[in-house]
ChimeraX commands (.cxc) that place a marker at each C-alpha (Angstrom):
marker #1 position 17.81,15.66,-7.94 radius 0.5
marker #1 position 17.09,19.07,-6.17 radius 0.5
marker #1 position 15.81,19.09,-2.51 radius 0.5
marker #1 position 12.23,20.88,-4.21 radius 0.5
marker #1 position 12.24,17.78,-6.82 radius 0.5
marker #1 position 12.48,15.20,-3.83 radius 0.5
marker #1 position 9.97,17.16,-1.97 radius 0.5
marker #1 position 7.54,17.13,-5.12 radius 0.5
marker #1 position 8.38,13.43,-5.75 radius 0.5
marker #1 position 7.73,13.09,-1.82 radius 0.5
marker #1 position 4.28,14.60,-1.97 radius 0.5
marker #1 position 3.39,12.72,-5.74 radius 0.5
marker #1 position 3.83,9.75,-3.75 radius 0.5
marker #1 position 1.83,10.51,-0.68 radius 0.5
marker #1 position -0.53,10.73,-2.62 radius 0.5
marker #1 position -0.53,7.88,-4.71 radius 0.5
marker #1 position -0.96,6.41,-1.00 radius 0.5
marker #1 position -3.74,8.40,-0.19 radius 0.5
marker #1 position -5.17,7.17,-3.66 radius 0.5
marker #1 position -3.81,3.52,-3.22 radius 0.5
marker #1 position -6.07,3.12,0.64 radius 0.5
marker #1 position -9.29,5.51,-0.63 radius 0.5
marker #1 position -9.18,2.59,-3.42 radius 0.5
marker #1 position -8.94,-0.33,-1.01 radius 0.5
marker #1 position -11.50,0.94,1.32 radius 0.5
marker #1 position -14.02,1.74,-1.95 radius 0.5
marker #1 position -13.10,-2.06,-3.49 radius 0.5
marker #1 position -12.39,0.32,-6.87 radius 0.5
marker #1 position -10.27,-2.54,-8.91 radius 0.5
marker #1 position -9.91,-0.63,-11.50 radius 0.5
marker #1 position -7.92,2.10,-9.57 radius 0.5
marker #1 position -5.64,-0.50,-8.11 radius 0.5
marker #1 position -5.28,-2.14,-10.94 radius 0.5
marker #1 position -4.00,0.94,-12.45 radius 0.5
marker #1 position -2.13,1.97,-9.43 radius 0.5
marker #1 position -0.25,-1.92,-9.37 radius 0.5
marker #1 position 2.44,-3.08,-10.74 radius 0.5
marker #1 position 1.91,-6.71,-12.53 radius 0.5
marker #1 position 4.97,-7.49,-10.43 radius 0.5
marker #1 position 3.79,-6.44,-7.53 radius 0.5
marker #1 position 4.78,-8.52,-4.38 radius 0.5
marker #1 position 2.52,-7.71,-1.60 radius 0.5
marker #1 position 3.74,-9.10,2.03 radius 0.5
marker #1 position 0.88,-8.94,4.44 radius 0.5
marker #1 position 1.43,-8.73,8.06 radius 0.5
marker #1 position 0.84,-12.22,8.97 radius 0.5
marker #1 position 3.26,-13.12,6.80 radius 0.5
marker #1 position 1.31,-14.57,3.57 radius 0.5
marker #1 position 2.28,-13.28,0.40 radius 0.5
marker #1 position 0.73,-11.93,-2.94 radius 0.5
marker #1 position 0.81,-11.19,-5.89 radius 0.5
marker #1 position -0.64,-8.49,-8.05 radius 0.5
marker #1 position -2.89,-10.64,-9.29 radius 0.5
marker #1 position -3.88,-12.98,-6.59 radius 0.5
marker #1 position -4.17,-9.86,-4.19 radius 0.5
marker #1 position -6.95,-8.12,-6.67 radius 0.5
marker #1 position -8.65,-11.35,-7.10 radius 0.5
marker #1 position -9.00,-11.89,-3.40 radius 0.5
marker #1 position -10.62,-8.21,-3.07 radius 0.5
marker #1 position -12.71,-8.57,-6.38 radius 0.5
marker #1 position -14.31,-12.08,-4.56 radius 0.5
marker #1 position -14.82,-9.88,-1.59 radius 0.5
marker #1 position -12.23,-12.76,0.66 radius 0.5
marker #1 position -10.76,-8.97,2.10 radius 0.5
marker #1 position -12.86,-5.92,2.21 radius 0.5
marker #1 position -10.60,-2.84,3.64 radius 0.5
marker #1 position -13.17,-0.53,6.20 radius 0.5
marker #1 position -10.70,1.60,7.34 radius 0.5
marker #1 position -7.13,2.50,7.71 radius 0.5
marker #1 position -5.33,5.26,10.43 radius 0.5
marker #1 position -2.05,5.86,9.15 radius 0.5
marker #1 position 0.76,7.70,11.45 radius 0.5
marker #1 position 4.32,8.03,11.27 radius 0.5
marker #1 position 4.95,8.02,7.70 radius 0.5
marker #1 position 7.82,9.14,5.67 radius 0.5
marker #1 position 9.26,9.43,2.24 radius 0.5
marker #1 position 12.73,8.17,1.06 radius 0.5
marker #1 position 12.92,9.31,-2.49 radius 0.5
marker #1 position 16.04,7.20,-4.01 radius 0.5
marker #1 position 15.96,8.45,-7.49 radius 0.5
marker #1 position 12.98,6.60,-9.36 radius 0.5
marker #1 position 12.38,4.85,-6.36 radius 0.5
marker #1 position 10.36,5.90,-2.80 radius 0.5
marker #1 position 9.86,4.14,0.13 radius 0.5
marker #1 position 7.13,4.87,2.26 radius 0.5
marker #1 position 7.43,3.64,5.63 radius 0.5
marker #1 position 4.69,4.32,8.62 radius 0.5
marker #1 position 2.17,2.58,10.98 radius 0.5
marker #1 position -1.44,1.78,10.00 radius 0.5
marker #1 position -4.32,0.85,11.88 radius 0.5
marker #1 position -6.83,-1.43,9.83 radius 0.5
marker #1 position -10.11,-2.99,9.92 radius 0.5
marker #1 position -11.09,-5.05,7.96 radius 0.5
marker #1 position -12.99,-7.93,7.45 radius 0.5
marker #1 position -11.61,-11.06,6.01 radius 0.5
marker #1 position -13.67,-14.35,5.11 radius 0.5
marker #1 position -16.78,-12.08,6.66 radius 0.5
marker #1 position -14.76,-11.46,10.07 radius 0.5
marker #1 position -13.63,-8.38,11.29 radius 0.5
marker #1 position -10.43,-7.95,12.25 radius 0.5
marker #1 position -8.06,-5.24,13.80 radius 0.5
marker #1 position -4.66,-4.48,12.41 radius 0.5
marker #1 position -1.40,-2.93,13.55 radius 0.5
marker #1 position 1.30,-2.94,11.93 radius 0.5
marker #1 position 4.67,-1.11,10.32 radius 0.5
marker #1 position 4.96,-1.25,6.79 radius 0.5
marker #1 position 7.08,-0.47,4.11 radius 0.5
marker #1 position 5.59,0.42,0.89 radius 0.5
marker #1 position 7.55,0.80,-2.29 radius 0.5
marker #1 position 7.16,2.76,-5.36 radius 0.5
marker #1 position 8.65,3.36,-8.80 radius 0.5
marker #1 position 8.78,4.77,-11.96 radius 0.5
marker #1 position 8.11,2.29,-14.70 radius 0.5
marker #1 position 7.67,3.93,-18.45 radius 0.5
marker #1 position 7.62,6.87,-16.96 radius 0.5
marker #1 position 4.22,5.85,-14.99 radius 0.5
marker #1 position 4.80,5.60,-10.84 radius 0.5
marker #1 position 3.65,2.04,-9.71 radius 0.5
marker #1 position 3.07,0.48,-6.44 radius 0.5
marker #1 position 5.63,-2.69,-6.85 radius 0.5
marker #1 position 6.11,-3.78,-3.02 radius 0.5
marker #1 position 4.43,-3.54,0.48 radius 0.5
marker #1 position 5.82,-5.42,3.17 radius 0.5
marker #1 position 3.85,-5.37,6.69 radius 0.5
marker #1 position 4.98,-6.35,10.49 radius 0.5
marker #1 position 2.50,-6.20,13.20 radius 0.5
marker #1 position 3.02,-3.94,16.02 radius 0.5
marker #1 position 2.97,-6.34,19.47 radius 0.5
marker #1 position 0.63,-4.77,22.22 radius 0.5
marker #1 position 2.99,-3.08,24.48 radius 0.5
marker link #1:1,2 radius 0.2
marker link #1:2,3 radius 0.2
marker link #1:3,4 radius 0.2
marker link #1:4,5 radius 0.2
marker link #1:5,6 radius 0.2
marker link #1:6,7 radius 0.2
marker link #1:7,8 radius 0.2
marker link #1:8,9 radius 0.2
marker link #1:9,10 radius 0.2
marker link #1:10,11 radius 0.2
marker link #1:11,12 radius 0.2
marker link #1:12,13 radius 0.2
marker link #1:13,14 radius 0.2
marker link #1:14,15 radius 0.2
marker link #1:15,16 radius 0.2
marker link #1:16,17 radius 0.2
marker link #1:17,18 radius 0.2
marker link #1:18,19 radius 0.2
marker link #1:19,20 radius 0.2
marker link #1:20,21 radius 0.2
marker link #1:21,22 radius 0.2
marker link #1:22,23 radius 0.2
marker link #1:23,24 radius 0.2
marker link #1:24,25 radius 0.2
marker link #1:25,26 radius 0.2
marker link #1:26,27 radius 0.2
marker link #1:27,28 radius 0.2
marker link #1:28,29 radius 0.2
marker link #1:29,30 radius 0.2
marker link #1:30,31 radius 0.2
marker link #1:31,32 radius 0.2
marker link #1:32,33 radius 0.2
marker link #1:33,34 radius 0.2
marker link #1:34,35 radius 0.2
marker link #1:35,36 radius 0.2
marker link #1:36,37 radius 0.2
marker link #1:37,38 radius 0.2
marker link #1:38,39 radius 0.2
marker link #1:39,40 radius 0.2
marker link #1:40,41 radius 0.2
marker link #1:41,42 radius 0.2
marker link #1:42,43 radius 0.2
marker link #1:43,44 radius 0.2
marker link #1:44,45 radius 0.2
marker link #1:45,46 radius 0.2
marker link #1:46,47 radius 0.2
marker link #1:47,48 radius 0.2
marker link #1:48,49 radius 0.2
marker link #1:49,50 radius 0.2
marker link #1:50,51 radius 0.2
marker link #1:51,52 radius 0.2
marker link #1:52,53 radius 0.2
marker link #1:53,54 radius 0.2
marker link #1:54,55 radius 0.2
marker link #1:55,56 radius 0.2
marker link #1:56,57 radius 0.2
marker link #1:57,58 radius 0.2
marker link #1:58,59 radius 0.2
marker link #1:59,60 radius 0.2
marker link #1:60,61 radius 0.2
marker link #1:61,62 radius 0.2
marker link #1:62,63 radius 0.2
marker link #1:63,64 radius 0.2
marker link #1:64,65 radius 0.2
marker link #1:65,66 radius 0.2
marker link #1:66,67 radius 0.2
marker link #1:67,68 radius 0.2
marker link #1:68,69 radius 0.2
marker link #1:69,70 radius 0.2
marker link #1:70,71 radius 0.2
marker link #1:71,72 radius 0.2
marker link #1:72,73 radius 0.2
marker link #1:73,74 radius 0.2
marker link #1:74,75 radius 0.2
marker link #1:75,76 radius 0.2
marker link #1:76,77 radius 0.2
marker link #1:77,78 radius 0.2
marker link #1:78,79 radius 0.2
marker link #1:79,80 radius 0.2
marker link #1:80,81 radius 0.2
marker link #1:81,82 radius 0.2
marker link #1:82,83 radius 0.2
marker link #1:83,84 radius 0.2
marker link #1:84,85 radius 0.2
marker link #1:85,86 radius 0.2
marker link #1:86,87 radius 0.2
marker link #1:87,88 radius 0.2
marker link #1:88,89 radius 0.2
marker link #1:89,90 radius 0.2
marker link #1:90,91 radius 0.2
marker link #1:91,92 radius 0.2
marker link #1:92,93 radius 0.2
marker link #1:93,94 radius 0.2
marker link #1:94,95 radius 0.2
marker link #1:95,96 radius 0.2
marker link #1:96,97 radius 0.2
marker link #1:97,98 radius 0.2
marker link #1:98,99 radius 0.2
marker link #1:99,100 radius 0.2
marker link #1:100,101 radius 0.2
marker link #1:101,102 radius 0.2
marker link #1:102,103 radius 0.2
marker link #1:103,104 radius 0.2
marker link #1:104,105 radius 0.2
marker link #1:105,106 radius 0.2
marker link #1:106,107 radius 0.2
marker link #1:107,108 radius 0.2
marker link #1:108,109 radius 0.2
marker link #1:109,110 radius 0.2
marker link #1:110,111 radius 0.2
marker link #1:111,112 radius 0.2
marker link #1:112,113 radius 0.2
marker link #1:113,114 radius 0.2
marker link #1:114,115 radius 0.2
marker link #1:115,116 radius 0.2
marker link #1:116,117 radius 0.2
marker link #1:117,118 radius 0.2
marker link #1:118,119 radius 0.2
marker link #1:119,120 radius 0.2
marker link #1:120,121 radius 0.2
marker link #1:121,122 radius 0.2
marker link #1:122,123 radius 0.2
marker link #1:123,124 radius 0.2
marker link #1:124,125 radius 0.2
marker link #1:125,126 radius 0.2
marker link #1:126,127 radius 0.2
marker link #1:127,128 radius 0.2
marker link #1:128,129 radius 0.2
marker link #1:129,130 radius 0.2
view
């Protein structure tokens, strides 16, 4: 792979973030369910984890509702089909009808699967006050 292909596959993905949070914030299930792989394994930053499935049904019953997300420090790793997208995000959100303010580093994973990117991972750590 060329430096210009990792640099396209870099920006693809970025956006395939962007797409990925404008979806979470909008509760459009039908763009994450397009954007998620049925393997998806979604770590949250508390330390529960999900499921493709159990993660969409939790935003379909409106359990989570994403308000809004900062996102800083992020970079690409392209490994082949792979990218990792590592950063920091600020959230708020409201969960069980309570807001609540997030920080954390994540890791988000992507990949090519029939030639069709998919989310497959997202791992999350929250950022102690300092």
């Amino acid at each position: 792979m060329t430096a210009a292909d990792t640099t396209s596959v870099a920006e693809e993905v970025l956006a395939l973030e962007d797409r990925r949070w404008q979806a979470l914030i909008a509760q459009d299930i039908g763009t994450l369910r397009s954007l998620f792989d049925d393997d998806l394994s979604y770590t949250h930053s508390n330390g529960l984890v999900d499921t493709a499935a159990s993660y969409l049904g939790s935003l379909e019953a409106g359990t989570v509702r994403y308000v809004a997300v900062d996102r800083s420090d992020t970079r690409v790793t392209v490994y082949g089909p792979t990218s990792i997208v590592t950063g920091e995000a600020r959230i708020s959100a409201q969960l069980d009808g309570n807001v609540i303010e997030i920080r954390s580093r994540y890791s988000a994973v992507w990949t090519t699967v029939n030639g069709t990117r998919r989310f497959v991972c997202w791992h999350a750590s929250p950022v102690l006050a300092s």
